[in-house]
C-alpha positions in Angstrom: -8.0 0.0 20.4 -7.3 3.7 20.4 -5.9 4.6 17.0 -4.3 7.7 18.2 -2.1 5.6 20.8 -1.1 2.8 18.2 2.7 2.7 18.0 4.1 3.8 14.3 7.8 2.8 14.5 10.2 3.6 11.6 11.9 0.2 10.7 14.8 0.9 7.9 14.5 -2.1 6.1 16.0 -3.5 2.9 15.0 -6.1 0.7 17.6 -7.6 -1.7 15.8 -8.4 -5.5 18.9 -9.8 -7.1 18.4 -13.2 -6.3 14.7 -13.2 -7.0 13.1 -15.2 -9.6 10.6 -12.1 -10.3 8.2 -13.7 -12.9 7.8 -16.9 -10.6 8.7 -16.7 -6.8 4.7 -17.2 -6.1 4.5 -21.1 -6.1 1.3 -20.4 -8.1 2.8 -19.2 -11.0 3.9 -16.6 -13.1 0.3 -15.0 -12.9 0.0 -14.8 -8.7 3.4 -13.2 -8.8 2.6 -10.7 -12.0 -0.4 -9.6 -9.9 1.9 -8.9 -7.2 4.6 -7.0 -8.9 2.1 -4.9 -10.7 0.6 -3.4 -7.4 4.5 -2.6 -6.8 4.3 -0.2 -10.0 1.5 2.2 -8.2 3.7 2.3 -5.1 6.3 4.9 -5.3 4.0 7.9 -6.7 1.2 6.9 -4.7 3.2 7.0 -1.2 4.6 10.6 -2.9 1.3 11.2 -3.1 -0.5 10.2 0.4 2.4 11.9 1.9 2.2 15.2 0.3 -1.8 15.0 1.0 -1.2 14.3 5.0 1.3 16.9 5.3 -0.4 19.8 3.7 -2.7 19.7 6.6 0.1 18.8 9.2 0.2 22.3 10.7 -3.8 22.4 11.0 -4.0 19.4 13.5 -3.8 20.5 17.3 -4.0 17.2 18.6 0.0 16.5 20.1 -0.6 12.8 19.3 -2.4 13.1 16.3 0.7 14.9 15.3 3.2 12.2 16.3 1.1 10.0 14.2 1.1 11.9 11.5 5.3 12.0 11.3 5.2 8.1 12.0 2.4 7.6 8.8 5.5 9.7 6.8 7.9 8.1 8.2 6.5 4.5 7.3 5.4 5.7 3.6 8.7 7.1 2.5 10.4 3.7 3.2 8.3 1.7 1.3 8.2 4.4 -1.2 12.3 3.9 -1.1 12.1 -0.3 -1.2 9.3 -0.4 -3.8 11.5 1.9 -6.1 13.7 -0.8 -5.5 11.6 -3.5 -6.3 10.2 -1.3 -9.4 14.4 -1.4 -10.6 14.4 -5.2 -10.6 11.0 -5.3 -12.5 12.3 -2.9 -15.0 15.5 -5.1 -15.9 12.6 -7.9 -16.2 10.9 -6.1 -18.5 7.9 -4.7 -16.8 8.3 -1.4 -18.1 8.5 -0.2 -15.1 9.7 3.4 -14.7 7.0 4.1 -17.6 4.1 3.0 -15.6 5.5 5.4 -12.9 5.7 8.2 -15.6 2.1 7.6 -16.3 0.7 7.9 -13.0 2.7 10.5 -11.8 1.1 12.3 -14.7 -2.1 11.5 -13.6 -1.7 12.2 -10.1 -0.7 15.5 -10.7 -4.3 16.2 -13.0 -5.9 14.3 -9.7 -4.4 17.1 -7.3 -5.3 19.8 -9.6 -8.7 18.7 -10.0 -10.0 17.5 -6.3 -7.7 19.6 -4.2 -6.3 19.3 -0.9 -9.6 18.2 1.0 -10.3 16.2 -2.3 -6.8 14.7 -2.3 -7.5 13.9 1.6 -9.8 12.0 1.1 -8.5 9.8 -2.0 -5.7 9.1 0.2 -8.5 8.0 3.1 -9.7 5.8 0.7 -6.8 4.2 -0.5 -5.4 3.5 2.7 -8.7 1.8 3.4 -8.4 -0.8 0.0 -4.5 -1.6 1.1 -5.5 -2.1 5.0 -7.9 -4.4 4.5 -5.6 -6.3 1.8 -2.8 -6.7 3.8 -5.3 -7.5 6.9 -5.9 -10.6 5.3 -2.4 -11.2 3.9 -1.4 -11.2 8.0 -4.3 -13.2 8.2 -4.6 -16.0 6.0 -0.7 -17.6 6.2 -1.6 -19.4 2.8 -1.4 -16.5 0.8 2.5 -16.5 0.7 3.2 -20.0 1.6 5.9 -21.4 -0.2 7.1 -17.8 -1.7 10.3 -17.1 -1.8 11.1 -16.0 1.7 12.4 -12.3 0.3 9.4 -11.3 -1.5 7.1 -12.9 1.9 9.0 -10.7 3.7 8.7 -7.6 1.8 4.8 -7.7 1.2 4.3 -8.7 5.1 6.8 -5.8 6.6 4.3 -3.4 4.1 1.4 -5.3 5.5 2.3 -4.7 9.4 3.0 -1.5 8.6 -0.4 -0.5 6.5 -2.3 -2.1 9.5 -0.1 0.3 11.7 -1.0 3.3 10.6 -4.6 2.9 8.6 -6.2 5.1 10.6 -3.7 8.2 10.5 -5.0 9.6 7.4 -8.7 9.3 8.4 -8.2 11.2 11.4 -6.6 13.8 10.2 -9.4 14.0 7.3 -12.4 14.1 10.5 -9.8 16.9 12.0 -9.7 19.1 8.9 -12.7 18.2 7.5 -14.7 17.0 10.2 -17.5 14.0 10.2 -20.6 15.7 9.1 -22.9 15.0 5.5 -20.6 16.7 3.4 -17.0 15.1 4.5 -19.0 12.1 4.5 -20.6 11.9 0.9 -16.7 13.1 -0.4 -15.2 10.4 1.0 -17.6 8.4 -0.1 -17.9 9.1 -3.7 -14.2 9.5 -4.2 -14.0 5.9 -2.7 -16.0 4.3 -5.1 -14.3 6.6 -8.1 -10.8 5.1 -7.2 -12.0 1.1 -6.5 -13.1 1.3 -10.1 -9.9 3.5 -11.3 -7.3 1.4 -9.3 -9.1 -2.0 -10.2 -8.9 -0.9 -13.4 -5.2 0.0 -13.6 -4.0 -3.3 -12.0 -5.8 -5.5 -14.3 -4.5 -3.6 -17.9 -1.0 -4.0 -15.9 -1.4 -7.4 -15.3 -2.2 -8.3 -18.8 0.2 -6.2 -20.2 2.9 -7.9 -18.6 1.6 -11.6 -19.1 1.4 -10.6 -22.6 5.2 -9.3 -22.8 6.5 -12.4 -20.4 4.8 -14.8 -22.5 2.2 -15.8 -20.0 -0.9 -14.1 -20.8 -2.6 -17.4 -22.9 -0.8 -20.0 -19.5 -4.6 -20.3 -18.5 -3.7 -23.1 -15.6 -2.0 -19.5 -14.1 -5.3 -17.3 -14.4 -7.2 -20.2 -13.2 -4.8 -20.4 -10.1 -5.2 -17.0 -9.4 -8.9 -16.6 -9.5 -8.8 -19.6 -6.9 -6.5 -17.2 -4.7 -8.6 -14.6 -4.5 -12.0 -15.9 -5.0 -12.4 -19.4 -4.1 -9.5 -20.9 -1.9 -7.9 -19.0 0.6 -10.6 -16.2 -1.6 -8.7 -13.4 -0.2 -10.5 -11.0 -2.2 -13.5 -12.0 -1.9 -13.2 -12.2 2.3 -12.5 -8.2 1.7 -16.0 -7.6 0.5 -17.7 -7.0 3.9 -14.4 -5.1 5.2 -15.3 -3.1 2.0 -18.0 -2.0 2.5 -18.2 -1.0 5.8 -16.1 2.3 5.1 -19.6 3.3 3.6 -20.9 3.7 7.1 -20.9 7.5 8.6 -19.8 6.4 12.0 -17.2 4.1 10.4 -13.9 4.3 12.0 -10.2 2.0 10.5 -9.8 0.6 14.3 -13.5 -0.9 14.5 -11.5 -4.0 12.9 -8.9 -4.2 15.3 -6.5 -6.4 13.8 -3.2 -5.0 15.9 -2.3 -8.8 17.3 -1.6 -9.6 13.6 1.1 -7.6 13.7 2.2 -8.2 16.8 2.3 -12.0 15.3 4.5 -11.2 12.7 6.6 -8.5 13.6 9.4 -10.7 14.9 9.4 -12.4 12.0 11.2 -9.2 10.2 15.0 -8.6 10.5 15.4 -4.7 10.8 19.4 -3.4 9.4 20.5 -0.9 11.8 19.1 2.5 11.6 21.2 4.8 10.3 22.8 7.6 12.0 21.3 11.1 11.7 22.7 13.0 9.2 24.8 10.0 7.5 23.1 9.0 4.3 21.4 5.5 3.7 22.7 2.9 1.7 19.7 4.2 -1.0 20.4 7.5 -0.1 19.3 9.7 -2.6 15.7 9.1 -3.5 12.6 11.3 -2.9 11.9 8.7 0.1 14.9 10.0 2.1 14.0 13.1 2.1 10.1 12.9 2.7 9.6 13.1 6.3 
């Protein structure tokens, strides 16, 4: 599949967390939905931040559908930017600490763009989008992974999956437009790609013991052992990502080569979109940083 012609829709959804049970709506445990709700924490600043690396380069891309891709990738990003803040909210009033752990990264974010700059930032953001594209191709893939959750949260982490796998291959075009495909955009892609697997393993694991420490679940080892089935043994969702993994390594690698579009075509009716709004007429979470990003 062309990448360039792969529809990016904006669907406004939203996801109501008030009836949500948010330490145990994973029928695994407190554990499988911890590790969940902590890749929710890194959501907000790092959509804020893939947006603002896309964009600084939107006025450098002369390819027309390139560009409509582009405003779709934004588009997409800002709402889950929007819901995950949402999402963050209920976590806070659980006690995850929430707007904290946004604090922090936002902090170090800000170093990050300083340091790499925007070519640098580029490609951190090609990266990224790599590790969650390949995640949530399996979580379209593997039906067990959220069997039996509650159906709000199964909703939420699919519509994000669908539209991951929808636009995974905006950012690294626009990277081998600005940047282009030779040695050097190639080793910085690279390099940066195994900086952040580290750094972002790294940061979701301290999470997720912080908060099965403060929840009272960090010693419920029939949890962890749970877990570790998840993702290494059975389904072993994280495990299945290895080879995905890897392949970014490649210098003729391209998102697309794993064309996984009929998973979303699979699921998409599955999601109940609320009405768009109309033009001008704020949202019902009007308001945020989201609404205003594209």
């Amino acid at each position: 599949m062309n990448a360039r012609s792969t529809p990016i829709p904006k669907r406004d959804l939203h996801f109501d967390f008030s009836r949500v049970d948010l330490d145990r709506w994973h029928p695994a445990g407190s554990q499988t939905s911890h590790y969940f709700n902590v890749q929710s924490l890194l959501f907000p600043q790092g959509e804020r931040f893939f947006i603002r690396s896309v964009r600084h380069f939107r006025d450098r891309i002369g390819n027309r559908e390139l560009q409509e891709q582009v405003a779709g990738f934004i588009s997409q990003e800002a709402m889950h930017g929007r819901e995950h803040e949402a999402y963050n909210a209920a976590l806070e009033k659980a006690g995850y600490r929430a707007e904290q752990a946004d604090a922090r990264l936002g902090r170090v974010l800000g170093f990050t763009e300083r340091a790499l700059g925007p070519k640098g930032c580029l490609a951190m953001t090609v990266a990224l989008e790599h590790v969650t594209a390949i995640a949530a191709e399996e979580l379209l893939e593997d039906d067990r992974l959220l069997a039996g959750a509650d159906p709000e949260m199964a909703r939420l982490w699919r519509w994000h999956a669908i539209e991951e796998t929808e636009h995974k291959a905006v950012a690294f075009d626009v990277y081998r437009e600005v940047a282009g495909s030779g040695p050097v955009a190639w080793l910085r892609r690279c390099a940066i790609m195994l900086f952040v697997s580290v750094a972002m393993q790294a940061m979701r694991w301290i999470a997720l013991f912080r908060v099965t420490a403060r929840t009272g679940s960090l010693f419920d080892f029939g949890g962890w052992a749970r877990l570790l089935r998840i993702l290494w043994i059975s389904p072993g969702s994280f495990r299945r990502q290895i080879p995905r993994y890897w392949q970014f390594f490649k210098p003729g690698f391209h998102p697309w080569q794993s064309d996984n579009y009929h998973q979303v075509q699979r699921w998409e009716a599955h999601l109940v979109a609320t009405p768009a709004p109309i033009p001008g007429e704020p949202s019902s979470r009007a308001g945020t940083q989201y609404d205003r990003a594209s």
